[in-house]
C-alpha positions as MATLAB code, in Angstrom:
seq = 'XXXXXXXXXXXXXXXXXXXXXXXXXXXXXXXXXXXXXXXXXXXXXXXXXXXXXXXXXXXXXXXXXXXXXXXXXXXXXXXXXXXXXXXXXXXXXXXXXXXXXXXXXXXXXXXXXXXXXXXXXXXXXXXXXXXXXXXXXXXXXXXXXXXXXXXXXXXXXXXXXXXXXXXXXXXXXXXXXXXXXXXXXXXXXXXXXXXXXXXXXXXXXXXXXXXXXXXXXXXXXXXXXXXXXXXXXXXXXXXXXXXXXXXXXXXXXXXXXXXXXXXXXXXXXXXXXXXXXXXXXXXXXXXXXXXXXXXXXXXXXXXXXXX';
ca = [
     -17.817  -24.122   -4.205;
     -17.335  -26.214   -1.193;
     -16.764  -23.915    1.865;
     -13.864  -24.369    4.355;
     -12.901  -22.846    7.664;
     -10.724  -21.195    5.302;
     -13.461  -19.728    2.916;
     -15.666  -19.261    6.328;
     -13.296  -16.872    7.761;
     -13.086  -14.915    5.043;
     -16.595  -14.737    4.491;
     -17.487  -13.773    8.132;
     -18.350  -10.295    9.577;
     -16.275  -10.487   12.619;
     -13.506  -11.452   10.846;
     -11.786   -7.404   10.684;
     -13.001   -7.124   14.203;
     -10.955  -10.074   15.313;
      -8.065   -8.965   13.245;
      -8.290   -5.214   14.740;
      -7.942   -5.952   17.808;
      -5.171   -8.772   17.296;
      -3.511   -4.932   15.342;
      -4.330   -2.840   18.716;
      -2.695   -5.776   20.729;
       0.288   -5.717   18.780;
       0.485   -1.914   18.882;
       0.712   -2.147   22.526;
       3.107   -4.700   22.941;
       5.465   -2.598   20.467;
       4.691    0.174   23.092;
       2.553    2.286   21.112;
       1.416    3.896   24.717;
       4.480    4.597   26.333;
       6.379    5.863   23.381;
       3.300    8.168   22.503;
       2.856    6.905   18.661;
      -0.580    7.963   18.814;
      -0.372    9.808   15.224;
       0.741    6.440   14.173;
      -2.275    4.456   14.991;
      -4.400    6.662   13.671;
      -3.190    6.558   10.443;
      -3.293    3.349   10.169;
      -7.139    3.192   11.823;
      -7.805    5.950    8.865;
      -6.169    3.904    6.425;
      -7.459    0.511    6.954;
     -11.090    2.547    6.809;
      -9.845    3.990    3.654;
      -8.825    0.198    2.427;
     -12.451   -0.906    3.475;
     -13.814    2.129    1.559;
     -11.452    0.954   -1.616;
     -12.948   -2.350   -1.808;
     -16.462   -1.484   -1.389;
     -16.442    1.382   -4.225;
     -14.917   -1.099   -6.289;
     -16.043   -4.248   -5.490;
     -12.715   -5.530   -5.880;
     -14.058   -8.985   -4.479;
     -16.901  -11.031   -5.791;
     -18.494  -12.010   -2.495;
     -19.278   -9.153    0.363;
     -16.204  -10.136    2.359;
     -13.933   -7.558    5.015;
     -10.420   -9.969    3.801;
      -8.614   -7.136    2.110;
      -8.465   -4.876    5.222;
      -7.906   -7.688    7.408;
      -5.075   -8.271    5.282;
      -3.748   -5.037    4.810;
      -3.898   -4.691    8.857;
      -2.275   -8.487    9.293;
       0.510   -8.117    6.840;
       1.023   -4.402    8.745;
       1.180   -6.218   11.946;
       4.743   -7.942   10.738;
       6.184   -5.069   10.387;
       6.651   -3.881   14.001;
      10.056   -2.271   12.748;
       8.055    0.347   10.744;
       5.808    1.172   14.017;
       7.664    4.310   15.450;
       7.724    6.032   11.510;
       5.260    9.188   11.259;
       6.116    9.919    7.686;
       6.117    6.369    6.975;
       2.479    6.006    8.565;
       1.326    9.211    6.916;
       2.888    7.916    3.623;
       0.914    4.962    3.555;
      -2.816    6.964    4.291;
      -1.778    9.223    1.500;
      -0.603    6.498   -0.719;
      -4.105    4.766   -0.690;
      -5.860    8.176   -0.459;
      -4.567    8.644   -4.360;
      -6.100    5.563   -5.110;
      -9.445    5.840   -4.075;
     -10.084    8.412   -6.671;
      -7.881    7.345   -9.080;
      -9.977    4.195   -9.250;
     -13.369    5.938   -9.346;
     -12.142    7.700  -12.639;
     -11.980    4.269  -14.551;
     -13.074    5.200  -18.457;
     -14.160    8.441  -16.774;
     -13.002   11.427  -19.566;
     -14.383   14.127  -17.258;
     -12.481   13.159  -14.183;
     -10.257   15.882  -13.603;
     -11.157   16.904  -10.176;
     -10.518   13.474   -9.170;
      -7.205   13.277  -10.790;
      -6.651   16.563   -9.080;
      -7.202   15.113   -5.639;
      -5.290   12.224   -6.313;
      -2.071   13.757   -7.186;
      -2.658   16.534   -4.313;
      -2.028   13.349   -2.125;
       0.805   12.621   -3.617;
       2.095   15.725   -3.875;
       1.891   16.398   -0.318;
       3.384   12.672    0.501;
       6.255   13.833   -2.139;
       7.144   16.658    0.770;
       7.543   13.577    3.415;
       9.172   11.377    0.623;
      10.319   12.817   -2.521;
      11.327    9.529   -3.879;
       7.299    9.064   -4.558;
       7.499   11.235   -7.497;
       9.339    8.321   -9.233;
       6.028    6.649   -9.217;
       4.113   10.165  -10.698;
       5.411    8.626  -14.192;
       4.209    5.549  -13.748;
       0.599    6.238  -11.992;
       0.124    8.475  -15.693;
       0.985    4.915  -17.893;
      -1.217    2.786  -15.032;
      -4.026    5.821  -15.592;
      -3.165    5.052  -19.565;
      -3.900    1.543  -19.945;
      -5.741    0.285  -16.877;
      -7.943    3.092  -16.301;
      -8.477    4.452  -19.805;
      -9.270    7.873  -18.290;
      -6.241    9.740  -18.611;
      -6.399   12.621  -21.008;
      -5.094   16.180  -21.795;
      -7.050   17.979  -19.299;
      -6.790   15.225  -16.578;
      -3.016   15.846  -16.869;
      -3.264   18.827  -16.465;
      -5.238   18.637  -13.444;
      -3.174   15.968  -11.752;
       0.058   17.831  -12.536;
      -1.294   21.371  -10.866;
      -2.717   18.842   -7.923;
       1.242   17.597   -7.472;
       2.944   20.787   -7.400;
       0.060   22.692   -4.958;
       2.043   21.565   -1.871;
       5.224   23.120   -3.239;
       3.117   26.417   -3.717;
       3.454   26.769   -0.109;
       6.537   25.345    0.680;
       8.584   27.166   -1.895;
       7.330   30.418   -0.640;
       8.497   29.529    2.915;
      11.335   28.507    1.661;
      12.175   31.798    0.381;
      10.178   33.917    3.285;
      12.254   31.774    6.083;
      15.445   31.666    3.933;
      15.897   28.199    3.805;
      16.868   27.169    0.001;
      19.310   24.895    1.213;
      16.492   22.293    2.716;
      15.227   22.678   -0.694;
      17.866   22.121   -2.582;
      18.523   19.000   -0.472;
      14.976   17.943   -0.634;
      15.088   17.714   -4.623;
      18.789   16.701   -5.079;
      17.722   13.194   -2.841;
      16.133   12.123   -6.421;
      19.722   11.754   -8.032;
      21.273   10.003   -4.620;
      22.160    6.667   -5.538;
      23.853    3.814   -3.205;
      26.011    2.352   -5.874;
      27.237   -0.797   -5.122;
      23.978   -1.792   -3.395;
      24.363   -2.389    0.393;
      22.239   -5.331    1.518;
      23.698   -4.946    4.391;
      21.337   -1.780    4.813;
      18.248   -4.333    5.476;
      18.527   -6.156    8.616;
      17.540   -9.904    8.648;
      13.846   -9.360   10.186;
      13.389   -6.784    7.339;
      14.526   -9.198    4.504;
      12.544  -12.341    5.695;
       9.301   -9.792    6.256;
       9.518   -8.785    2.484;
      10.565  -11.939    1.015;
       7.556  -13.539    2.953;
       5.038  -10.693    1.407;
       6.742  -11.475   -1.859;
       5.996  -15.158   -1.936;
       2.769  -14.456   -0.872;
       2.019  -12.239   -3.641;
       3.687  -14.488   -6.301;
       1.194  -17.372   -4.880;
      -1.504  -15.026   -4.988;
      -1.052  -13.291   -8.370;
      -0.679  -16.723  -10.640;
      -3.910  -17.812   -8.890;
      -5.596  -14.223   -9.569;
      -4.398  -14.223  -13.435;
      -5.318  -17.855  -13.882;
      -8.753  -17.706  -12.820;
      -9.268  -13.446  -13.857;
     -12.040  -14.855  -16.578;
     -14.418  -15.249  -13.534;
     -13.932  -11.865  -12.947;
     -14.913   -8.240  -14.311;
     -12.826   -6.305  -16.847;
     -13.112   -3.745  -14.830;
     -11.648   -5.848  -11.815;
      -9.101   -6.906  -13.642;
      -7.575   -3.872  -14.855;
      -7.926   -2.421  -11.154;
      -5.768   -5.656  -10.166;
      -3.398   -4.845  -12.833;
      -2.859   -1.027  -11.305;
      -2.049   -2.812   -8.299;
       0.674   -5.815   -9.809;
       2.172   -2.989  -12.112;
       2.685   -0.395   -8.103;
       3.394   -3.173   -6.492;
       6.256   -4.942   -8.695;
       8.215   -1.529   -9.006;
       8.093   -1.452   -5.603;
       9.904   -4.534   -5.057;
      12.110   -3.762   -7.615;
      12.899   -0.011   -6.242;
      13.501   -1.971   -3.083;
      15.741   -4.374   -4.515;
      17.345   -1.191   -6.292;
      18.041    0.921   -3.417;
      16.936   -0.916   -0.274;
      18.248    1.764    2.160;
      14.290    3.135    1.359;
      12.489   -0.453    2.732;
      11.159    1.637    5.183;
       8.565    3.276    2.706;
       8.035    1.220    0.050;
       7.516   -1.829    1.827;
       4.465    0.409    2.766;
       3.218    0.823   -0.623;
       3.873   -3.344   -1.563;
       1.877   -4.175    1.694;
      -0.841   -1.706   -0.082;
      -0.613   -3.687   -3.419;
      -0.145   -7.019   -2.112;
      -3.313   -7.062    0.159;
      -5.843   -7.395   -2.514;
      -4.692  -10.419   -4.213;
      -4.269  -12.041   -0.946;
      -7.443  -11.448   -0.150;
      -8.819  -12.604   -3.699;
      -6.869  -15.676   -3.334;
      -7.861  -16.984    0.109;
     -11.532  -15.341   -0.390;
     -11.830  -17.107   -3.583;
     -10.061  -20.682   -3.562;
     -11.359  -23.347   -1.319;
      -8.973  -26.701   -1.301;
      -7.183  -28.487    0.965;
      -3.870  -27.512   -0.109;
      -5.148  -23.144    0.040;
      -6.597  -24.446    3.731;
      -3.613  -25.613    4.613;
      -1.622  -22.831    3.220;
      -4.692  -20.221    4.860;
      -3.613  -21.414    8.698;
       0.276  -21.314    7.844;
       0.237  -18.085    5.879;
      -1.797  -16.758    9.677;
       1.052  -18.544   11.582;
       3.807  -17.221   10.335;
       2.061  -13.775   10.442;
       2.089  -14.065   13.833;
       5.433  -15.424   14.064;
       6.875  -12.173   12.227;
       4.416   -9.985   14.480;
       5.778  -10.812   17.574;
       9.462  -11.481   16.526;
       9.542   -7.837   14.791;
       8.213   -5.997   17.846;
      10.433   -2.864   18.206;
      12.996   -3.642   21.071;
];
């Protein structure tokens, strides 16, 4: 394959360095410092390490390459408006916490502490934002057919690792006397905006996720056209993400008043088929779409930095 600046980027070891820092310079612009969001950017520090850590265990790319964190911090970076959110931040580190084992149980049928661990993160993410357990169905059916390693006892395991964090907070519930906040904190899951209010995502919001969208539409049909060059194993990990990251979109489409976490979760999905796609392609017209994917990146960093 014929290398371009494109495919050289990619490839090259400063490459998450560069990106990094462009991340801490954006922090600070959005005035990560003076409004004390210091819980913030560590979460995402620990959860770009934990995106690193997902791609390595996996070898989710075919050449040694740092593009899916860069990506994951880049496509993070236009989303300024998401900056000041602690749940939101802690969401996300959780989100891809319950992945990294998750993916290490693939055709595993003696992976129950894993599954264990993996729904204890979402379990405790659940407390932040209970709407997650709407995706506790559908990580089971993922586990079903693209990891082949759910089974009776790996249910069971997952299911007591997503109800250990309401072990404690029942009881405290009851000790402190508080069953409204948990009556509220459950009844959320039947709250429905019906109509649909658009009007609930401003205009930087909807051109952010409509740009991650197309991306991931461009990025997908390249992935599934060319997925003979890769693993079965890769492929079913890419299918895990397409299947998370499609109900996202849709649950944002659905009830958009929630943008504020599951845009999280797409950006989490999304970032690895990027990354395959400009890692992996090398023509003039991916070049070309390479340096105007980065400039509108930066376009939406700077234009979404929290007023």
């Amino acid at each position: 394959m014929r290398k371009l600046l494109q495919n050289k980027i990619a490839e090259s070891g400063v490459t998450l360095t560069v990106v990094a820092t462009y991340t801490a310079i954006i922090w600070l612009l959005a005035g990560a410092v003076n409004n004390g969001w210091w819980v913030q950017m560590s979460c995402l520090g620990f959860s770009t390490y934990l995106m690193v850590e997902l791609n390595n265990s996996n070898a989710l790319l075919r050449i040694r390459s740092r593009m899916i964190s860069s990506v994951f911090l880049a496509l993070t970076c236009t989303t300024g408006f998401l900056f000041p959110s602690l749940n939101g931040s802690l969401i996300s580190f959780l989100f891809i916490a319950t992945l990294l084992p998750l993916f290490s149980s693939y055709q595993d049928s003696k992976s129950q502490g894993r599954y264990y661990f993996a729904f204890l993160c979402i379990g405790v993410a659940s407390l932040l934002y209970v709407h997650l357990l709407y995706f506790v169905p559908l990580l089971w059916l993922s586990s079903i057919f693209y990891l082949q390693s759910l089974n009776v006892r790996s249910w069971i395991a997952s299911l007591l690792g997503l109800i250990t964090p309401y072990w404690f907070f029942l009881p405290w519930m009851l000790y402190a006397d508080k069953w409204s906040l948990a009556y509220s904190h459950f009844s959320a899951l039947l709250q429905f905006e019906f109509p649909i209010r658009y009007s609930s995502l401003p205009v930087e919001v909807f051109g952010t996720i409509l740009f991650i969208i197309i991306l991931m539409i461009i990025s997908q049909l390249n992935f599934w056209f060319n997925s003979y060059k890769d693993r079965i194993r890769i492929r079913q990990l890419y299918g895990f993400f397409a299947t998370i990251g499609w109900i996202s979109v849709f649950f944002i489409f659905f009830q958009p008043q929630h943008y504020e976490y599951l845009l999280r979760i797409l950006i989490i999905c999304a970032s690895p088929f990027v990354a395959h796609f400009f890692t992996l392609t090398s023509s003039k017209f991916t070049n070309i779409l390479f340096f105007l994917t980065i400039a509108i990146v930066l376009a939406l960093s700077i234009l979404n930095l929290p007023a």
